[in-house]
N, C-alpha and C positions, 0 to 999 in steps of 0.2 A: 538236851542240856540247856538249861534257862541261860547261859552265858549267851548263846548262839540265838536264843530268839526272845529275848527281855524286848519290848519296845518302848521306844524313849522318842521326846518330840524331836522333829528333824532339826528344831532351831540352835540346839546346845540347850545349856545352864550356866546363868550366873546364878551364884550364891550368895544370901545376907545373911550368914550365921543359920545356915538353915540345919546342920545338924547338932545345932547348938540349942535350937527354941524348940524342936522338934516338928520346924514346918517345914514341908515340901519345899526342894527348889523350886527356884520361877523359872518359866521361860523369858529368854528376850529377845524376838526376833527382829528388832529393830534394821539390825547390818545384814539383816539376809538377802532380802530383795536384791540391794546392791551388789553381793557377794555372789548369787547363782546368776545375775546379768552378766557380770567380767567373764565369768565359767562359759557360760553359753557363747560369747565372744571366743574366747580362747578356743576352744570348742571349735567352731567354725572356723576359727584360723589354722587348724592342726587339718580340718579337710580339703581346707584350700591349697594349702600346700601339699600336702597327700597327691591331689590331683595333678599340681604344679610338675613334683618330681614323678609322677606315672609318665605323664606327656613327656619328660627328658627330663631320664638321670643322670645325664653328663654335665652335670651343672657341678657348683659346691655349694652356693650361700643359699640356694632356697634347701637343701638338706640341715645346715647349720638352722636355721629357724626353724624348719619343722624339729630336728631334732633339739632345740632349746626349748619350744614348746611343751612338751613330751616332758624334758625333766621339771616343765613347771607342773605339771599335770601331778609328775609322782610327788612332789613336795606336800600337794595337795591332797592324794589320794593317799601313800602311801605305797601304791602299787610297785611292785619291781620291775614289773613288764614293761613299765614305760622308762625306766631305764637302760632295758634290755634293749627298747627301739630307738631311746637320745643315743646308744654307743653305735648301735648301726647306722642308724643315720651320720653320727659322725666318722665312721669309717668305710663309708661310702661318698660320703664329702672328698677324706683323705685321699682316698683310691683316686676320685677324678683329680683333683688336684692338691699335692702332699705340700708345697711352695706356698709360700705368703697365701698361707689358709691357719691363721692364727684363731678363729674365731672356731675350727674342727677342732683342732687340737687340745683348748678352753675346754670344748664341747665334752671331749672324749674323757679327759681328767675327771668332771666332774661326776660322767657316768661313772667312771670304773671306781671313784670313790665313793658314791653312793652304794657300789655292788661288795664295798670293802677287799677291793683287788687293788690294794698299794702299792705293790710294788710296781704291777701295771699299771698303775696311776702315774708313778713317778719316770717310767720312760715316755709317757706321754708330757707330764710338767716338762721335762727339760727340753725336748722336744720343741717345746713350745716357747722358750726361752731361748733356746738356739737361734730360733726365727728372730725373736724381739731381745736381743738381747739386754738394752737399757730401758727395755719396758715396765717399769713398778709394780702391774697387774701381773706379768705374766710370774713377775720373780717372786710376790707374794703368793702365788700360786703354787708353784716348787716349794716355797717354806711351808705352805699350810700340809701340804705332801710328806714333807722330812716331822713337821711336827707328829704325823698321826705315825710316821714309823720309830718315833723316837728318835731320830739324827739330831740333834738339840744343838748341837756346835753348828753344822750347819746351815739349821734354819735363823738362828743366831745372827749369821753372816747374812744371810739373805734379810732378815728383817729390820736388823740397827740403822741400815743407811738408810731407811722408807719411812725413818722419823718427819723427817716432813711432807711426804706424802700419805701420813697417816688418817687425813679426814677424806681422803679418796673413797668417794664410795666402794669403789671393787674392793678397796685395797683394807678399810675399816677394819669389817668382821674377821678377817684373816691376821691381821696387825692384833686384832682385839684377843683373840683366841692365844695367841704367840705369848701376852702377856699376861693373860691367864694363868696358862700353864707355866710359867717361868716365876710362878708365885707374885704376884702382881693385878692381881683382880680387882682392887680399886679401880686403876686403871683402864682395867679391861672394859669397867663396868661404866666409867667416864665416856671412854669413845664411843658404843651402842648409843648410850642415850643422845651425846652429839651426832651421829647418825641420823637414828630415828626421829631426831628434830629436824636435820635437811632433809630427809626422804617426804615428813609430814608437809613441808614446804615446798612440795612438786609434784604438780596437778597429773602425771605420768606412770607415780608408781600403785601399784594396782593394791588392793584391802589386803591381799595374800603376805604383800612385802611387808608393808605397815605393820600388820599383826607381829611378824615373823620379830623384829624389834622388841614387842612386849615381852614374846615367846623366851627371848634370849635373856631380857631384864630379867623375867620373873624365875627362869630355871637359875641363875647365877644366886640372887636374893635365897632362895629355897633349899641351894646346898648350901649357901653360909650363916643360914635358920634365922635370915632377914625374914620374918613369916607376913609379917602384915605390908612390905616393901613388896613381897612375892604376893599379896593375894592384889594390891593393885596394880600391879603389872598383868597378871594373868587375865584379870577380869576385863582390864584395857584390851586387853588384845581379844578378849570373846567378843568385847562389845562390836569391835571391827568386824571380825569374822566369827560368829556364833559358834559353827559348824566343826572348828579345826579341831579334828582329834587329838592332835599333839597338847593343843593348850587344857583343853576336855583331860585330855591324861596327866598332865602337869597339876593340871587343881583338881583332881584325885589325888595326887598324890600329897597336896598341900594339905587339904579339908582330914586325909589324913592321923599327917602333924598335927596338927590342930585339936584332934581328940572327935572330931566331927564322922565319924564312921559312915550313918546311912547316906549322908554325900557324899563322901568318897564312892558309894558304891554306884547311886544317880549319875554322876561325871564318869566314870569309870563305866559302868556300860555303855551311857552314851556316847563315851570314845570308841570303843570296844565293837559296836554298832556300826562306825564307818571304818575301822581300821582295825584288826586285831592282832594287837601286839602283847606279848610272853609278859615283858614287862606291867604293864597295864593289868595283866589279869592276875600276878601277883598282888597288884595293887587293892583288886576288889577284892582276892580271897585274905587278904590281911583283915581289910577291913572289915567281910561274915565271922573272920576267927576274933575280931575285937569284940563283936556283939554275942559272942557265946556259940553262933551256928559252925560247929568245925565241916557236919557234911555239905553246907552249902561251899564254904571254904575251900574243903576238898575238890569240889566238882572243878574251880578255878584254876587250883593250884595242878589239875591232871591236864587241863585243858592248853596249863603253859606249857607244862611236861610235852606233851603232844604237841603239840606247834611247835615248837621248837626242833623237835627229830622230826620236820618235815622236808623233804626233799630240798626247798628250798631255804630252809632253817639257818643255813649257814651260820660264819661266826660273829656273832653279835657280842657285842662285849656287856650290853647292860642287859639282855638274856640271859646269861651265863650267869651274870652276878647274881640275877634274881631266883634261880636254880640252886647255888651255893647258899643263898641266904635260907632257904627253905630245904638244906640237906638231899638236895638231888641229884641225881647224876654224876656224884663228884670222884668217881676215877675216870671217869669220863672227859669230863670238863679239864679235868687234872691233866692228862693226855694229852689234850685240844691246845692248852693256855700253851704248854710247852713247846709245842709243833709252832703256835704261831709266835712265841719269840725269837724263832729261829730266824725269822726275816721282818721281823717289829717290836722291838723292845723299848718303846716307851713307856711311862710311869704307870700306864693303867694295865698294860700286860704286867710288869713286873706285882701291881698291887694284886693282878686278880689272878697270879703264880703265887702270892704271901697267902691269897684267901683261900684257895686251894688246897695249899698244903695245910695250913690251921683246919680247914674242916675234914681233911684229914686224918689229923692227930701227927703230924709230923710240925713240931711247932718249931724245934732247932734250924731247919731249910726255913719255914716260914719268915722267923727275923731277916737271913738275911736277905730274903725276897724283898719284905718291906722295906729296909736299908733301902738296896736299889731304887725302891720309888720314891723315897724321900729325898735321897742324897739332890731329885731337881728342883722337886717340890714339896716341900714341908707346911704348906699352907693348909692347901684343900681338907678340907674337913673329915670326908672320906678316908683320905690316906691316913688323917690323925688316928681317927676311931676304928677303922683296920689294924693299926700299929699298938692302939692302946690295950685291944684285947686279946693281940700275940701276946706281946707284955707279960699281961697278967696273970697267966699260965703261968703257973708254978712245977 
């Protein structure tokens, strides 16, 4: 399948209108050097400590750092596995010592939320907050927890009083996401970029974080069809880290928008090449069915099909979406969305329980699905354009 072995330069793509003049993206490897050095650092600090905890696992804080490493690794890679080993290692931290071992318990959150096990997420957040109880970090932590389950009254509670603890670095992105979803995304959009100007101001934080800033800029710009907002941000963040699939997948899915199809498909395999995700390969086979090729198209859209019902597939919510949007699996999915509002019903389960039933053909349940996601947030753009075309069903 050309999805699985397309070769593209190791450096990324930025883009100058290149599917707009019909010239090839360029490469820019300018932030590479710098960006496989930190790697190769990181790298050796994950066997250092490897060795550190083989010689004596009775410890806690060298497991907290190996296992912090590790999730920096999957941020990077993508990989699960390395979150499989941040949770162990954080609950082998816990095991030696479960007491003022704040920094396991952090640890252990942010695996099981990467693994999308919230609800074990959230005995671990409080957990964690029992320890620190007037801790800012720890209690934005618990609300970034109640936000992904939908508790909105209480992440509520938890985030109003961290008004002034809001340029906290820990506390930023967590505060920022809060007010996102609470229909609020100016603001949201205000404190990243105040962020990413303290972060860019300390010699400390590594190209990985930097980038992750733009990452955030340009996806927020992109759902609210900020386009040319969204391609400087994206491209900032390549220039840092060329490599990053995630931004690589982002400006796929910009170039797009934009009417730019054979770079959507350059970005989008070169994502697709370090990391392959459902989502992303929607991206590319939209982009073959823009240009007339439906069987290249097809080979993408089976290839998501297929990743997706892979053991490890679990439930990914912007997978699913990109299933439903392309008519797949949807008793399936239908099934899935339901089971997991049984223990997380925030606006994007209730939205993608409306998109469900609409592809369906059950459009009466679909309203009032969508109701549900509106009644917190009427902003996001998504929710709008999900709700405009139950609507219109007649």
């Amino acid at each position: 399948m050309r999805v699985f072995g397309v070769v593209v330069a190791a450096a990324g793509l930025l883009l100058a209108g290149a599917g707009a003049t019909g010239r090839e993206p360029r490469p820019d490897q300018t932030g590479l050097p710098a960006v496989l050095a930190e790697r190769r650092i990181r790298d050796a600090d994950i066997a250092f400590f490897q060795k550190r905890v083989a010689r004596d696992s009775t410890g806690a804080i060298d497991l907290v750092r190996l296992g912090g490493l590790r999730l920096a690794r999957y941020r990077q890679t993508g990989d699960e596995l390395e979150l499989v080993s941040a949770e162990a290692a954080a609950r082998q931290s816990l095991g030696n010592r479960s007491q003022r071992n704040p920094g396991a318990w952090q640890l252990l959150t942010a695996a099981l939320l990467g693994q999308h096990r919230f609800v074990e997420a959230e005995s671990a957040a409080q957990a964690l907050v029992r320890q620190a109880p007037d801790d800012g970090t720890s209690r934005a932590i618990l609300g970034e927890v109640w936000l992904e389950l939908g508790r909105y009254r209480g992440a509520d509670s938890l985030f109003r009083p961290l008004i002034a603890q809001r340029f906290n670095p820990a506390i930023t992105p967590r505060y920022a996401r809060w007010c996102e979803l609470r229909g609020r995304a100016a603001e949201a959009r205000r404190l990243i970029e105040a962020a990413g100007d303290l972060a860019r101001s300390r010699a400390h934080m590594s190209r990985d974080q930097l980038a992750w800033y733009e990452l955030r800029l340009g996806e927020l710009a992109l759902r609210f069809g900020a386009l040319r907002e969204a391609r400087k941000r994206l491209d900032a963040g390549l220039a840092i880290v060329p490599d990053d699939w995630r931004l690589l997948a982002a400006r796929a899915r910009l170039a797009l928008e934009q009417g730019e199809a054979r770079a959507a498909i350059v970005l989008g395999d070169s994502s697709l090449n370090r990391h392959l995700d459902p989502a992303t390969l929607a991206t590319v086979g939209d982009a073959w069915q823009r240009l007339g090729d439906s069987s290249q198209a097809e080979e993408y859209f089976r290839a998501m099909e297929t990743l997706t019902s892979a053991p490890r597939g679990g439930f990914h919510r912007t997978w699913y979406l990109a299933l439903l949007d392309h008519g797949r699996r949807v008793p399936e999915i239908l099934g899935a969305v339901r089971k997991d509002l049984e223990s997380r019903q925030d606006i994007y389960g209730w939205d993608l329980l409306a998109w469900s039933l609409y592809r369906s053909g059950r459009i009466s349940e679909a309203r009032g699905a969508i109701r549900q996601a509106l009644a917190w947030n009427d902003e996001d753009p998504l929710l709008r354009r999900h709700s405009r075309a139950i609507e219109e069903v007649r």
